[in-house]
TORMAR-329683 format. One record per residue: residue number from 1; x, y, z of N, C-alpha, C in turn. Coordinates in steps of 0.2 Angstrom, whole numbers. Example, Ala and Ser with C-alpha at 12.3 -4.5 7.8 and 13.67 -1.06 7.14 Angstrom:
% residues 2
REC    n    n_X    n_Y    n_Z   ca_X   ca_Y   ca_Z    c_X    c_Y    c_Z
REC    1     66    -28     39     62    -22     39     66    -16     39
REC    2     64    -11     35     68     -5     36     64      0     39
***
This chain:
% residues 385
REC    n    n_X    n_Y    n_Z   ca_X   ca_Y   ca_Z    c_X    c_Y    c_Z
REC    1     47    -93    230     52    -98    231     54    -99    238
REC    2     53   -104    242     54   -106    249     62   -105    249
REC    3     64   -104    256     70   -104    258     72   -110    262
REC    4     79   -110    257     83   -117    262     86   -116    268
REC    5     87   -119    274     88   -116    279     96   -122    282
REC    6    100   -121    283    106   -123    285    107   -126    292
REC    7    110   -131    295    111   -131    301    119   -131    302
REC    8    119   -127    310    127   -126    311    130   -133    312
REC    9    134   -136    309    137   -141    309    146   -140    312
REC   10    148   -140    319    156   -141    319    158   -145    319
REC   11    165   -146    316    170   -152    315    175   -150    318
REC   12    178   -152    322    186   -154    326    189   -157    323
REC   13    197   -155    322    198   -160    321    209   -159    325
REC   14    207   -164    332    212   -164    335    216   -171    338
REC   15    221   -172    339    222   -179    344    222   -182    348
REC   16    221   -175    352    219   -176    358    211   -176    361
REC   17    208   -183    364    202   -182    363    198   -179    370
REC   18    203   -176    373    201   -174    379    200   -165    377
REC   19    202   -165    371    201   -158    370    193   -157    365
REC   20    192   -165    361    185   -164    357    180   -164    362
REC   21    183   -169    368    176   -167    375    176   -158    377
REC   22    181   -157    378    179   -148    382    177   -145    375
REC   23    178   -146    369    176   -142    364    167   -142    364
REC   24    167   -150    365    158   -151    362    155   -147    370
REC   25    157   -146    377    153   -146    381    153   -138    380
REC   26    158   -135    378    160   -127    378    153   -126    372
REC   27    153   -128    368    148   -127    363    142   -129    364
REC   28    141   -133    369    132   -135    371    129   -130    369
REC   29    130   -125    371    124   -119    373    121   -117    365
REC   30    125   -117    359    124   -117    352    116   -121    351
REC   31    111   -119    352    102   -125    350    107   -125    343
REC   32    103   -133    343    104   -134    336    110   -137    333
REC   33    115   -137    336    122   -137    333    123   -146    332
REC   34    126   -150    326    128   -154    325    135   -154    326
REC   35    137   -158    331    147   -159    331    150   -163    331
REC   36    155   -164    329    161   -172    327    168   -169    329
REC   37    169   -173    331    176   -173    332    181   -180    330
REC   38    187   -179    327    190   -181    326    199   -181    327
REC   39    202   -188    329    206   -188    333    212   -191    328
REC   40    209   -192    321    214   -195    316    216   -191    314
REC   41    219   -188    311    219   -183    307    220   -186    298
REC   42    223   -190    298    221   -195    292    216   -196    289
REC   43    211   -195    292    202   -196    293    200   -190    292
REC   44    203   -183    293    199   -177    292    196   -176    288
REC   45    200   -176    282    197   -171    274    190   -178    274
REC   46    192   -184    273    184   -186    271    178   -187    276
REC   47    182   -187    283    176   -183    285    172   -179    283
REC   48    176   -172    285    176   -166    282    171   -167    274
REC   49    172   -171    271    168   -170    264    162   -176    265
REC   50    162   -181    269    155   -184    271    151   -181    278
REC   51    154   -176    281    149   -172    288    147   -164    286
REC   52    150   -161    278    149   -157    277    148   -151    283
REC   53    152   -149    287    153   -143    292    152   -137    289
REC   54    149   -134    295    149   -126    292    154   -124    296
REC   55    159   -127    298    167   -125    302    170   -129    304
REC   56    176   -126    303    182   -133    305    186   -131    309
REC   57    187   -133    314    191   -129    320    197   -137    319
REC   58    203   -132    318    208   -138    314    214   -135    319
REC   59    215   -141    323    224   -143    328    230   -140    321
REC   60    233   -137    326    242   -137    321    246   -141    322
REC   61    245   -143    327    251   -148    329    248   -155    330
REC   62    249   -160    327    249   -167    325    254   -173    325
REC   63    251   -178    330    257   -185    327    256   -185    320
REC   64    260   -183    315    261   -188    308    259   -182    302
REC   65    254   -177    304    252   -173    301    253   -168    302
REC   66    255   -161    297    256   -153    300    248   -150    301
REC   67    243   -147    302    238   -145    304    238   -142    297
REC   68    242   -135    295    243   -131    289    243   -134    282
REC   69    245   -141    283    245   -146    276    237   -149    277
REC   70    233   -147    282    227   -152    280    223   -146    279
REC   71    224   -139    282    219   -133    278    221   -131    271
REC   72    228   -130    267    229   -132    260    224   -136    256
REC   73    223   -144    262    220   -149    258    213   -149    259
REC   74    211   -143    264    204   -140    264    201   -138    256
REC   75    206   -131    257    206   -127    251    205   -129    244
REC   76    209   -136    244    211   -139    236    205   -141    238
REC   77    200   -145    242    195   -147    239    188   -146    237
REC   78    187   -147    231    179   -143    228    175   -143    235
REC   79    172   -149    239    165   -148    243    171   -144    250
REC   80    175   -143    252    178   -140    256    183   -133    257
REC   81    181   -130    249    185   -127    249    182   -118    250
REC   82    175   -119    254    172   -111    255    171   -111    264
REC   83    172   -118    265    169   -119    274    176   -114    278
REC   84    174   -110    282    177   -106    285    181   -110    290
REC   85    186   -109    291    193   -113    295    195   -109    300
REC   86    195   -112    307    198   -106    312    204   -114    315
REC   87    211   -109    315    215   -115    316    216   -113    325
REC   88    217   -119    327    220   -119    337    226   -121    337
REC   89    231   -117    341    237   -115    343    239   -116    348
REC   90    243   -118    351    248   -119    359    249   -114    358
REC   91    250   -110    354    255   -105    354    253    -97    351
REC   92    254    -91    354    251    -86    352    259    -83    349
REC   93    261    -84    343    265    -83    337    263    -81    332
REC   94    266    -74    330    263    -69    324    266    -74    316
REC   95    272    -78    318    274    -79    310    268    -87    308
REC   96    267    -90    314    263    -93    314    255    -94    310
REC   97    254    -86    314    248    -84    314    247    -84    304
REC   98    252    -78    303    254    -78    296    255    -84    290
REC   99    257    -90    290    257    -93    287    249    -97    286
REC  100    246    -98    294    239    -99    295    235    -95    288
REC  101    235    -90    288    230    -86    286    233    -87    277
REC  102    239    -88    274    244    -86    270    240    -95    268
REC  103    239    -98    274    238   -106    267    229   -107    267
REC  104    226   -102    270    219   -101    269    212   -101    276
REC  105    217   -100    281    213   -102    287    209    -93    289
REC  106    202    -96    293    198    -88    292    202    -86    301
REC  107    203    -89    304    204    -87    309    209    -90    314
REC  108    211    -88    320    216    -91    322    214    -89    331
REC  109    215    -94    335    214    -97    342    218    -99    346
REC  110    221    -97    351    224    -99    355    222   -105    361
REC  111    222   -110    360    218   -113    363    219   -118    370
REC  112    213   -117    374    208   -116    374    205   -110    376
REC  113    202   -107    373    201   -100    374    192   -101    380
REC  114    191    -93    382    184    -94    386    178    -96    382
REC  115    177   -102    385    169   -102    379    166    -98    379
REC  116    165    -93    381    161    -87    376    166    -84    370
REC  117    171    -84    372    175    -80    365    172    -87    361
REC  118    172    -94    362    176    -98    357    167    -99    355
REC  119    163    -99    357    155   -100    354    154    -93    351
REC  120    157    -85    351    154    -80    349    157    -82    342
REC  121    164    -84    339    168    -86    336    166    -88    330
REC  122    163    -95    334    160   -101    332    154    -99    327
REC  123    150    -96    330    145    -93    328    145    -89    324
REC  124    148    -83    323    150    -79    317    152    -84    312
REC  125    158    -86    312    159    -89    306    153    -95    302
REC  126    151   -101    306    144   -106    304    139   -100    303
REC  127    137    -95    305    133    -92    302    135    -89    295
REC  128    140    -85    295    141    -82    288    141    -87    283
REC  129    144    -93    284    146    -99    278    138   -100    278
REC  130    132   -102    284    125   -102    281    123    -98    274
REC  131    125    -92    277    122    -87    273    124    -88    265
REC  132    129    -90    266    133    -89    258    130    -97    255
REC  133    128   -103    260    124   -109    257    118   -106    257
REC  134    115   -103    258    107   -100    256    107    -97    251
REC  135    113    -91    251    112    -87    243    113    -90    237
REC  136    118    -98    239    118   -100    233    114   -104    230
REC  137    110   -108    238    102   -113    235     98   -107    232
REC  138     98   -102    234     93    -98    231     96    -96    224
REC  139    101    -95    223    100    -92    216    103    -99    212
REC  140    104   -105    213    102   -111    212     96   -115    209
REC  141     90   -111    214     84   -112    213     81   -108    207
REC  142     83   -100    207     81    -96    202     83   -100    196
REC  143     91   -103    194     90   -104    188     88   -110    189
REC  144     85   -114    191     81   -121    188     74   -117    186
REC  145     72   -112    192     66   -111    188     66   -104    184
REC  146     71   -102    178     72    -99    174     73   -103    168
REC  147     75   -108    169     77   -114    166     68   -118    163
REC  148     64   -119    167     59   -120    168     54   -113    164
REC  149     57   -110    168     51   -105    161     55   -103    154
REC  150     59   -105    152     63   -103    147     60   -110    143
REC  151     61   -116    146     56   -122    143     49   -120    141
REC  152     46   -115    149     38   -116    145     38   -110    139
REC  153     42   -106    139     42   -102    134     42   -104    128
REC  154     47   -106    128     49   -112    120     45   -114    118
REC  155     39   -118    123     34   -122    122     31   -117    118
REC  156     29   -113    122     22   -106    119     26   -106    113
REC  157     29   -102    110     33   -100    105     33   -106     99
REC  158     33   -111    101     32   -116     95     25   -117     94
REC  159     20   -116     99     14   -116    100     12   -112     96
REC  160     14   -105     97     11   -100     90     13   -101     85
REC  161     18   -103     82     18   -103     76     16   -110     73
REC  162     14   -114     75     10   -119     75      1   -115     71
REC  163      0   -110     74     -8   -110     74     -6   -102     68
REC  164      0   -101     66      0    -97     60     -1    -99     55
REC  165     -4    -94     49     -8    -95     43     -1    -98     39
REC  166     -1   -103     37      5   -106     31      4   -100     25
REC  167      9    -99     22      8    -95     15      7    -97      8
REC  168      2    -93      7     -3    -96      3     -1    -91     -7
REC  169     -4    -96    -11     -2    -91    -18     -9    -93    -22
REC  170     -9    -88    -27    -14    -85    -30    -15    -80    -35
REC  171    -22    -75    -33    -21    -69    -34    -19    -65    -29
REC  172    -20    -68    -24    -16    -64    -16    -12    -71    -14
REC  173     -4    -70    -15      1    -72    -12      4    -68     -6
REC  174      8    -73     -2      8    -72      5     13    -75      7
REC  175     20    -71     11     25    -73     14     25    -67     22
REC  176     30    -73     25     29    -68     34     38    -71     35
REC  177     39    -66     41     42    -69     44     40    -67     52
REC  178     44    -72     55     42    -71     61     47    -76     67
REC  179     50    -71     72     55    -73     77     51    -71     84
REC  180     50    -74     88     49    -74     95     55    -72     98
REC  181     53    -65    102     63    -62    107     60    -68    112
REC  182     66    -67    116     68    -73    120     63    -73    127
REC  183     61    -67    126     54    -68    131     47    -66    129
REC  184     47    -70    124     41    -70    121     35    -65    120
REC  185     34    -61    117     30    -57    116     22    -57    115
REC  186     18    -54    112     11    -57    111     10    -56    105
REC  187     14    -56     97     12    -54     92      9    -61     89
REC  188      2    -61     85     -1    -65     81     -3    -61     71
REC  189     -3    -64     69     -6    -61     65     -8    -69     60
REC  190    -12    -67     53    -16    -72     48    -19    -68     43
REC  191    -21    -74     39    -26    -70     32    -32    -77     34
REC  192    -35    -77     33    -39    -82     27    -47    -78     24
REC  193    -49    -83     19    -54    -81     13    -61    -82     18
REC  194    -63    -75     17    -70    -75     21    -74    -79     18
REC  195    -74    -76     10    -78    -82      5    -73    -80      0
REC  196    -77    -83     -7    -71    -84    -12    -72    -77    -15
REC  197    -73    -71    -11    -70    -65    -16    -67    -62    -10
REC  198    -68    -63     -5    -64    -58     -1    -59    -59      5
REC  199    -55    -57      5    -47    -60     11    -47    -56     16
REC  200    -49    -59     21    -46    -57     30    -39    -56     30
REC  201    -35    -50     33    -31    -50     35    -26    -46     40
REC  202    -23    -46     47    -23    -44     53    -15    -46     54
REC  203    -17    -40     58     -9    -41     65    -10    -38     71
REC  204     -9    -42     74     -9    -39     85     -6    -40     88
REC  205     -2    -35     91      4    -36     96      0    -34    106
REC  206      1    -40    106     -1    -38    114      4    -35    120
REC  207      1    -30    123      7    -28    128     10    -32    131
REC  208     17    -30    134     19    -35    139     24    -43    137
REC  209     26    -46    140     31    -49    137     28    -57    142
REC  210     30    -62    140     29    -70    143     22    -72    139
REC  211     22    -78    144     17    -83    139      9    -80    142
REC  212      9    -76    146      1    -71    149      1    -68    141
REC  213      3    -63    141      2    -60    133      2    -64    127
REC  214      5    -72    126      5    -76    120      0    -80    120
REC  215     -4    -81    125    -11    -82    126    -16    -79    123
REC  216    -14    -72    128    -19    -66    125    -20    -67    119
REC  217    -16    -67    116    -14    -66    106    -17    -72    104
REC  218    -18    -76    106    -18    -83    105    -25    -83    102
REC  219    -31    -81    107    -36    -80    110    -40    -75    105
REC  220    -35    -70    104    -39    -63    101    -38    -64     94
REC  221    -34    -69     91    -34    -71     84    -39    -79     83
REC  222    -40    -82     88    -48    -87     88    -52    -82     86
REC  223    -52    -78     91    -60    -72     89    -61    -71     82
REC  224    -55    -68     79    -55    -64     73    -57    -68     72
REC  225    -54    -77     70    -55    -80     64    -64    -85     65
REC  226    -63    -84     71    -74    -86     72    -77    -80     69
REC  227    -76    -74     68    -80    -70     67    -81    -69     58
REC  228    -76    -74     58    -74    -78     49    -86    -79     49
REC  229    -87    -85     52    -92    -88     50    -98    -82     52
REC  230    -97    -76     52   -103    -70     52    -99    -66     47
REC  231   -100    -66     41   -100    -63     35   -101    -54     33
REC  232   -105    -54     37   -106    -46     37   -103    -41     42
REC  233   -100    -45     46    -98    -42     51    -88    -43     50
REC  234    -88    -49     47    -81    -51     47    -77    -46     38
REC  235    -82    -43     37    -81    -39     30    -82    -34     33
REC  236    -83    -31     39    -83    -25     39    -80    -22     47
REC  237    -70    -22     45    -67    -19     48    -68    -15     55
REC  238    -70    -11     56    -73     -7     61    -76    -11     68
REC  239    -82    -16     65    -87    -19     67    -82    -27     71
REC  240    -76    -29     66    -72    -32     71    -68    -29     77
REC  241    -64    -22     75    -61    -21     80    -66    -19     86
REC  242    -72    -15     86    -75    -13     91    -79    -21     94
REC  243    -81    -26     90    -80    -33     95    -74    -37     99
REC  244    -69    -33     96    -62    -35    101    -64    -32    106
REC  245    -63    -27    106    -61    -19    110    -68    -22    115
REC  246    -72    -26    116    -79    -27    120    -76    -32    124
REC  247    -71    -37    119    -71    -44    122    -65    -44    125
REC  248    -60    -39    126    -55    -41    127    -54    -33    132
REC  249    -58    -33    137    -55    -25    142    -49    -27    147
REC  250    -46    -22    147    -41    -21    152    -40    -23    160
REC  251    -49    -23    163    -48    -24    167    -52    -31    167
REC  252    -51    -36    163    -53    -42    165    -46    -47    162
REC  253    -42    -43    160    -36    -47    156    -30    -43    160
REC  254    -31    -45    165    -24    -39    170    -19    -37    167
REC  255    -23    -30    165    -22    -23    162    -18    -25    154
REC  256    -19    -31    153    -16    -32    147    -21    -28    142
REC  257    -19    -26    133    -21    -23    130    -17    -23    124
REC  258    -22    -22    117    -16    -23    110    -17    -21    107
REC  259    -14    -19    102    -13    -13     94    -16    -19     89
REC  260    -19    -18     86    -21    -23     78    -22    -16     72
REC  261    -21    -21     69    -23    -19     61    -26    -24     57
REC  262    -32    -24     54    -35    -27     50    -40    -24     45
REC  263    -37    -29     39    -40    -27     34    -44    -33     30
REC  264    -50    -29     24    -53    -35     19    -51    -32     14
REC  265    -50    -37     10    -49    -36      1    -54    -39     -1
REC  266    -58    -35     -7    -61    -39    -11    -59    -39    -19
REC  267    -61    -46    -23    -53    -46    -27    -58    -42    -33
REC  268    -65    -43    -34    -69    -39    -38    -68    -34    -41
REC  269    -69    -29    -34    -66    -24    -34    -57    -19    -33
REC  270    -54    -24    -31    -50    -22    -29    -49    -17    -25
REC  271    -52    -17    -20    -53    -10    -13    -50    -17     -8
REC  272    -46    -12     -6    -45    -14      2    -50     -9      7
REC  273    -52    -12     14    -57     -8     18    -51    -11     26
REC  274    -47     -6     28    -46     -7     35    -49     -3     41
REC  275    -46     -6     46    -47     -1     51    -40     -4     57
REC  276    -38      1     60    -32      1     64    -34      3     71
REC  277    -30      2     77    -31      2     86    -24      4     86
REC  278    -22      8     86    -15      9     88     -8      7     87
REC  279     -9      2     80     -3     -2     78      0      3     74
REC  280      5      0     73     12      4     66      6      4     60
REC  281      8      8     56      5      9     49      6      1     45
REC  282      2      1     42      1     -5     36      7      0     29
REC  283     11     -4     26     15      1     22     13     -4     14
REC  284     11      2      8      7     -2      4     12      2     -2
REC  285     16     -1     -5     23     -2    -11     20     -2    -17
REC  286     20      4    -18     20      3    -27     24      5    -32
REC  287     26      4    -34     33      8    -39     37     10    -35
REC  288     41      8    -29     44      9    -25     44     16    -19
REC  289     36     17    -20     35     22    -16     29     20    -11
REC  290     31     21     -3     27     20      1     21     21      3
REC  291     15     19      4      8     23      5      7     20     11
REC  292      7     24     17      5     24     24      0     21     25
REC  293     -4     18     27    -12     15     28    -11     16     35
REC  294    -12     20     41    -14     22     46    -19     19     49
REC  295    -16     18     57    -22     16     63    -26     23     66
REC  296    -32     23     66    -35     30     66    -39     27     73
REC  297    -37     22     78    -42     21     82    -36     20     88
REC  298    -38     18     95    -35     17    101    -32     12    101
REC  299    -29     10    105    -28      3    106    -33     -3    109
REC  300    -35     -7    107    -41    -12    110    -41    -13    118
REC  301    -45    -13    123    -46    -16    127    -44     -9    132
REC  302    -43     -2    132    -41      3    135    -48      6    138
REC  303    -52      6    133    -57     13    135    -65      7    134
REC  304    -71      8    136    -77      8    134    -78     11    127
REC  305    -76     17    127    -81     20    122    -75     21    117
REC  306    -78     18    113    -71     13    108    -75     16     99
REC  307    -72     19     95    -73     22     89    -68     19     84
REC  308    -66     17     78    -66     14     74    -65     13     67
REC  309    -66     19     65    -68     23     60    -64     17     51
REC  310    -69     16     48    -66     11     40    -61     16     36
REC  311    -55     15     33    -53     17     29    -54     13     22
REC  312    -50     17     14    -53     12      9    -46     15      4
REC  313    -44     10      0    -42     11     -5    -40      6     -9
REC  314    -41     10    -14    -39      3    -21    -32      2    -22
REC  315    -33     -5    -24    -27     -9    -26    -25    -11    -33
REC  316    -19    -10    -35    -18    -11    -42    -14    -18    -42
REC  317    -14    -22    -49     -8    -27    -51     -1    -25    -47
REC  318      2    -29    -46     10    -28    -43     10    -25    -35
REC  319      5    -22    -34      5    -18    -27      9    -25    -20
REC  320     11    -22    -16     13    -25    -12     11    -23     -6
REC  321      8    -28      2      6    -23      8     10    -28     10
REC  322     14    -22     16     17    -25     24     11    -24     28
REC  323     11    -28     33      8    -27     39     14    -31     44
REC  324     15    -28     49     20    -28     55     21    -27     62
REC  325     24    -28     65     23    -23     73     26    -21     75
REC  326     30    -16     80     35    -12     81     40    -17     83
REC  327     41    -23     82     47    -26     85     53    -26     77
REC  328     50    -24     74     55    -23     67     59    -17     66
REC  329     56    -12     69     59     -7     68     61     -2     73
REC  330     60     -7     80     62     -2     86     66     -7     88
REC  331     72     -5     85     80     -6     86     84     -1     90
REC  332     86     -5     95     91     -1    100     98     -1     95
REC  333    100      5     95    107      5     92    112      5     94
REC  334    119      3     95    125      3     98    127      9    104
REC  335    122     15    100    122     23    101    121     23    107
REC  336    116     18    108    108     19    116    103     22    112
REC  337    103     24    106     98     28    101     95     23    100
REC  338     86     25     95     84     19     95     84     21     86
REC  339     84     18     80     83     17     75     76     22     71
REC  340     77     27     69     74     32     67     68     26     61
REC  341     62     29     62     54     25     58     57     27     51
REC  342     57     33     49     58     35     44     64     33     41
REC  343     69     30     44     77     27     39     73     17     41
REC  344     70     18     42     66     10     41     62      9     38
REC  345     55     16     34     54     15     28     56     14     23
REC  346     63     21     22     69     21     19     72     17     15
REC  347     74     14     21     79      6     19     75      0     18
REC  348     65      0     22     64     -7     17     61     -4     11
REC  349     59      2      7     55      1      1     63      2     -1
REC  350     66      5     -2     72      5     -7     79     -3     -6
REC  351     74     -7     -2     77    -14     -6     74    -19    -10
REC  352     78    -22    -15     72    -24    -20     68    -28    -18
REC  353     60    -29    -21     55    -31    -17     55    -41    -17
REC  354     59    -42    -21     60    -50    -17     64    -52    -13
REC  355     67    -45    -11     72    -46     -5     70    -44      3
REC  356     66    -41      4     64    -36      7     63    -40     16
REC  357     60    -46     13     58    -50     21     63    -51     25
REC  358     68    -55     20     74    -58     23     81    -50     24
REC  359     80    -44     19     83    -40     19     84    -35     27
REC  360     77    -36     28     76    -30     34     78    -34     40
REC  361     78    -42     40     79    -43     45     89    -45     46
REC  362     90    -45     40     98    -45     42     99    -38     44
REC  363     96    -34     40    101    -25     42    100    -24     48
REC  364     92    -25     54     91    -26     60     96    -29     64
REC  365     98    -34     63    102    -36     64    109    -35     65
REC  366    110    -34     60    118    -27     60    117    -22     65
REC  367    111    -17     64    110    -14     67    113    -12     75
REC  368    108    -18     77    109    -20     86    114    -24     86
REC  369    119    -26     82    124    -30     85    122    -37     88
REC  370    117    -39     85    115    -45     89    110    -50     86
REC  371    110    -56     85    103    -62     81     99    -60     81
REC  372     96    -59     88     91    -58     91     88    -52     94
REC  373     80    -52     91     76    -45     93     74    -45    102
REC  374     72    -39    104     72    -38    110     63    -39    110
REC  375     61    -39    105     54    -39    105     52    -45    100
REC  376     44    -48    100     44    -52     95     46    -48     88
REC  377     46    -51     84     49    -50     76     43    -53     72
REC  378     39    -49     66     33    -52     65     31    -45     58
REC  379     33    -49     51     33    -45     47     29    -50     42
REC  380     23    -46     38     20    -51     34     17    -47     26
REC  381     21    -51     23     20    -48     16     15    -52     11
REC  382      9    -46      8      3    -49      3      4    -48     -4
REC  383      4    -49     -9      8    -47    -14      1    -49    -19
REC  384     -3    -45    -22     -9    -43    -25     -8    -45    -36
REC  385    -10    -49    -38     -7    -51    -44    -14    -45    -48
***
């Protein structure tokens, strides 16, 4: 973000204009400096808000005008009410001086003072009001482009769930939820039918937060579903993650890396075959008791020498499988504590099971005190007839 740079601008504002000639000569030596002088005083304030000054070197005593009434009317002005004010004085008087500083003035001058006092002065003060104009173009700046990446966010984020699998019914029924935190995460997940006996289905959370990571995801859930059209390979769990884990290294994806879980079902047999990279357990609900399904492998894209290992087990009528990411259940709590895994198995199998999607994500919410996860939000339920 380039810096804006300010120029020293003073304004005078006196009656006498034998004193705006000694002020501007006394000030030559200032490079740079823009100066006006003004001999109305009736004229000041909208000068002062069409010459935009970084100093206003303002007379006390005026035909028609009190000087102390026209730094008030500095004050009350929005475009003039931060410009640093040094008022000039005939007179070296403390209740004076006092009232000066009491109606908003930074400084006060006996005048005419040595152009060195009156240029060191000068310069202090237009330099400081720079500084406070640059800190505020700058942090001006940030939020237009906070503003601007919170737009491109949005975008990503409607982006992804654009390319999410709609929920499907059958013998294999299917519901998700899914909330983007407000800085976007990399979680994807999806099913679909390799052929008509067997079901794809995954979840991957990418490290790291913004639109680099919802890419990634983006990217890494194309593969799975190209690897749809190689039948032998897309049936057998292991043989996908270890062609993630080739196609997606850490050092070609700046250090980025992800946990997935995937699994096939075949409806013949009723066997599911998964294999896991470091994600959260798959949670498989049967009579209200939880059966862990474990990631027994690394996370993708860390190491070369990448192992994999199938798990298997049978599935019955009514069974129900979650697949999720850590942003459901790593909850900060009001404590600073974070929400124990195990009071999250807890409380989602012992909610009843048509409530459970919508269930988990109110109590979370209780939880944290708040709408909104710190992480994406990405919970997807398979429900096996």
């Amino acid at each position: 973000m380039e810096s804006k740079h300010f120029t020293d601008r003073v304004l005078l504002v006196d009656d006498q204009r034998i004193i705006g000639e000694a002020v501007r000569r006394m000030l030559a030596s200032i490079e740079g400096l823009e100066y006006r002088a003004v001999d109305n005083p009736s004229e000041a304030l909208a000068v002062a808000r069409a010459f935009a000054p970084t100093l206003i070197l303002q007379d006390l005593v005026m035909p028609g005008v009190d000087g102390l009434d026209l730094v008030r009317a500095y004050r009350a002005d929005e475009l003039t009410k931060d410009v640093p004010i040094v008022v000039l004085s005939s007179k070296e008087e403390a209740a004076t001086k006092a009232e000066a500083f009491a109606r908003g003035a930074n400084d006060y001058i006996v005048k005419l003072p040595d152009p060195v006092e009156l240029v060191a002065r000068v310069v202090h003060h237009s330099r400081g009001y720079k500084a406070l104009l640059e800190r505020n173009a700058a942090y001006s700046a940030l939020k237009e482009s906070e503003a601007r990446l919170s737009g491109e966010i949005q975008k990503a984020s409607e982006y992804v769930r654009t390319l999410l699998d709609p929920p499907i019914e059958g013998e294999v029924s299917t519901g998700w939820r899914f909330v983007p935190s407000e800085n976007l995460g990399g979680d994807v997940f999806g099913y679909h039918w390799i052929d008509s006996d067997r079901l794809a289905m995954f979840v991957l959370d990418v490290s790291g937060h913004g639109v680099g990571p919802a890419l990634m995801g983006v990217s890494a859930m194309n593969h799975i579903r190209s690897v749809a059209t190689d039948i032998d390979r897309a049936c057998d769990p292991s043989r996908v993650l270890l062609a993630l884990n080739a196609s997606f290294p850490m050092a070609r994806h700046h250090g980025m890396y992800f946990t997935v879980w995937y699994g096939v079902y075949t409806k013949s047999t009723r066997e599911l075959v998964w294999s896991g990279g470091g994600h959260p357990p798959a949670l498989l609900v049967r009579d209200g008791v939880a059966q862990r399904l474990e990631s027994t492998s690394y996370m993708v894209g860390v190491t070369e020498d990448y192992d994999a290992p199938n798990e298997r087990v049978q599935l019955l009528a009514g069974d129900r499988l979650y697949l999720y990411s850590d942003g459901v259940f790593e909850i900060h709590l009001p404590t600073g504590s974070m929400w124990d895994y195990e009071d999250f198995v807890d409380f989602f199998v012992g909610t009843s099971e048509n409530q459970r999607l919508d269930g988990l994500m109110t109590h979370t919410q209780a939880l944290q005190g708040k709408p909104s996860w710190d992480d994406d939000y990405s919970m997807i339920e398979l429900r096996f007839a």
